[in-house]
C-alpha positions in Angstrom: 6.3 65.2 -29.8 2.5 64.9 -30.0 0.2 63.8 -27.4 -0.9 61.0 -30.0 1.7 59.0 -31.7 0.8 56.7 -34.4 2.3 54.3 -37.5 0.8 54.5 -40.3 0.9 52.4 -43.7 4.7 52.5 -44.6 5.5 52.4 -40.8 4.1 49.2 -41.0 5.4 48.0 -44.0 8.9 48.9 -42.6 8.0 46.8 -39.3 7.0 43.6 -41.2 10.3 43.6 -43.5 12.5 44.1 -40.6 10.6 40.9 -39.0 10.9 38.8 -41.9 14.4 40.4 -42.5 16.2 42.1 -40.0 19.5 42.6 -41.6 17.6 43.9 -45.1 19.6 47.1 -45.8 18.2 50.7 -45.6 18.4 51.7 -49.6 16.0 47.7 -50.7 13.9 49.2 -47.7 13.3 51.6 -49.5 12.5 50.6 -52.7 10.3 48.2 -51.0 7.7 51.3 -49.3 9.1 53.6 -51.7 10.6 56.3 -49.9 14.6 57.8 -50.0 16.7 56.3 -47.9 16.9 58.7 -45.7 12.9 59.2 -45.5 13.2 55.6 -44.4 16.0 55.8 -42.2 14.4 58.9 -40.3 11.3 56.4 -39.8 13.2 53.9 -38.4 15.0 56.2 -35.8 11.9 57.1 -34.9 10.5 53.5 -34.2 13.2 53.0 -32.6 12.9 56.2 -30.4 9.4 55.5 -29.5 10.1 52.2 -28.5 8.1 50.3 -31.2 11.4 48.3 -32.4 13.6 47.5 -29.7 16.6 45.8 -31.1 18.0 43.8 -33.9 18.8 40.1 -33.1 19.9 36.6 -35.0 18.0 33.9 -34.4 20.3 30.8 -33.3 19.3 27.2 -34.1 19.6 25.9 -30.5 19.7 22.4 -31.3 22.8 22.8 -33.6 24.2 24.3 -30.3 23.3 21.5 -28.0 20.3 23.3 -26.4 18.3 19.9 -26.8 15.9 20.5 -23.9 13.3 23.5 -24.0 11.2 23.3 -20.8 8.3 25.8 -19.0 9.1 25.8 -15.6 5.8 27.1 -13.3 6.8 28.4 -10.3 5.1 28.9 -7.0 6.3 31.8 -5.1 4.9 32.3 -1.9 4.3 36.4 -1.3 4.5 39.2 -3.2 7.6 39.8 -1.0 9.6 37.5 -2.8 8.7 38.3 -6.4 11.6 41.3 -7.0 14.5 38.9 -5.4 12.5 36.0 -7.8 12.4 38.1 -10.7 16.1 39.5 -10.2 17.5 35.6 -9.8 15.6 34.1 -12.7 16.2 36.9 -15.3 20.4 36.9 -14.5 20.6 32.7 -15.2 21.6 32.4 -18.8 19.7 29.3 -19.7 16.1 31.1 -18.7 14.7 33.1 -22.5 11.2 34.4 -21.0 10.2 35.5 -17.2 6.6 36.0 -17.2 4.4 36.4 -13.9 1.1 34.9 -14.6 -2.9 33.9 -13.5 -3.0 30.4 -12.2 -1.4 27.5 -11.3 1.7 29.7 -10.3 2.8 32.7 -9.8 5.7 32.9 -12.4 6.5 31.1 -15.7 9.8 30.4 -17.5 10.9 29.4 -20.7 13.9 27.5 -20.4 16.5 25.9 -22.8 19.1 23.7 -21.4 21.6 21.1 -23.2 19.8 17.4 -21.9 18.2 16.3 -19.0 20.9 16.6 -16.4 21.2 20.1 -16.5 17.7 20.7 -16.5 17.7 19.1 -13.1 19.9 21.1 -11.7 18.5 24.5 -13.0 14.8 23.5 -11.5 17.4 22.5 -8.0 18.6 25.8 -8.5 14.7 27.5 -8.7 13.9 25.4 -6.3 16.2 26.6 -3.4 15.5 30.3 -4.2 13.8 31.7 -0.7 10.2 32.1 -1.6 9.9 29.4 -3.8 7.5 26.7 -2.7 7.5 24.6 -5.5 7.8 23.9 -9.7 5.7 22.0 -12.3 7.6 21.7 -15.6 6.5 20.9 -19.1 9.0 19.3 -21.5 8.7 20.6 -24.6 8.8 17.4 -27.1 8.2 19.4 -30.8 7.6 23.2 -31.4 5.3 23.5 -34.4 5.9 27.2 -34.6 8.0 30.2 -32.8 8.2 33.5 -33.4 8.7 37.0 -32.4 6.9 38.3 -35.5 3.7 40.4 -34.8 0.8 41.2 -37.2 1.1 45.5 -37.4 -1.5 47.7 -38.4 -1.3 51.4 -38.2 -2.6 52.4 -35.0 -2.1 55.0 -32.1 1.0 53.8 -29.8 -0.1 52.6 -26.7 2.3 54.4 -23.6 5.0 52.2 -22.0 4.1 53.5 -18.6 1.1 51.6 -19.4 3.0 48.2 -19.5 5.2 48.6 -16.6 5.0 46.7 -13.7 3.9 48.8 -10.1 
């Protein structure tokens, strides 16, 4: 492996069809960038290697599954020495999508998606009794105008993960 690693111009063409179309099979891939199929398959084991694409997923309609509610919860957590227990709790309930720690008004942010009202209630009672936590500030979400996971890619040098992770 080199010390630099890097996607270039069909790497990135590869990335933004798999965003817009993550089940688009291997051999329309590559008639798209206009490589073999293995030349592209060997590409994406390697994005997938490095780290650059991390999995494949569906993306559900949550309101045809009675998610109705989608909520950021802000959460106050008093001492650093509570964050890993914080962290553990909220990433292992189902109905949290997104753990962040943030700059603030709180320590902590989730996204949240539950069926109504009610449950919402008792997930933030939940938080709420967590040791640490010293209080929650939620945000209702009433329309979303746009979500995505899609990123804008240009080739580029890869940036380390041991650069991302958390001390």
């Amino acid at each position: 492996m080199s010390a630099v690693e890097r996607i270039d111009e069909i790497d990135v063409r590869i990335l933004e069809l798999l965003q817009e179309h993550g089940r688009m099979k291997r051999n329309r891939i590559a008639e798209e960038v206009g490589l073999s199929v293995p030349s592209v398959s060997e590409r994406m084991r390697k994005l997938e290697e490095r780290g650059v694409i991390t999995g494949y997923h569906a993306v559900l309609d949550h309101k045809r599954l009675h998610f109705d509610i989608t909520a950021f919860i802000r959460v106050i957590v008093d001492g650093s020495e509570h964050y890993p227990e914080f962290i553990r709790r909220a990433c292992a309930l189902d109905e949290v999508l997104e753990v962040h720690s943030i700059t603030g008004e709180g320590s902590h942010i989730l996204k949240v998606r539950t069926h109504n009202t009610t449950t919402l209630e008792r997930l933030l009672s939940r938080i709420q009794s967590w040791p640490g936590v010293h209080g929650t500030i939620t945000s209702i979400v009433l329309s979303t105008f746009k979500e995505t996971r899609q990123l804008p890619v240009v080739p580029t040098e890869l940036v380390s993960v041991e650069a991302f992770e958390p001390s």
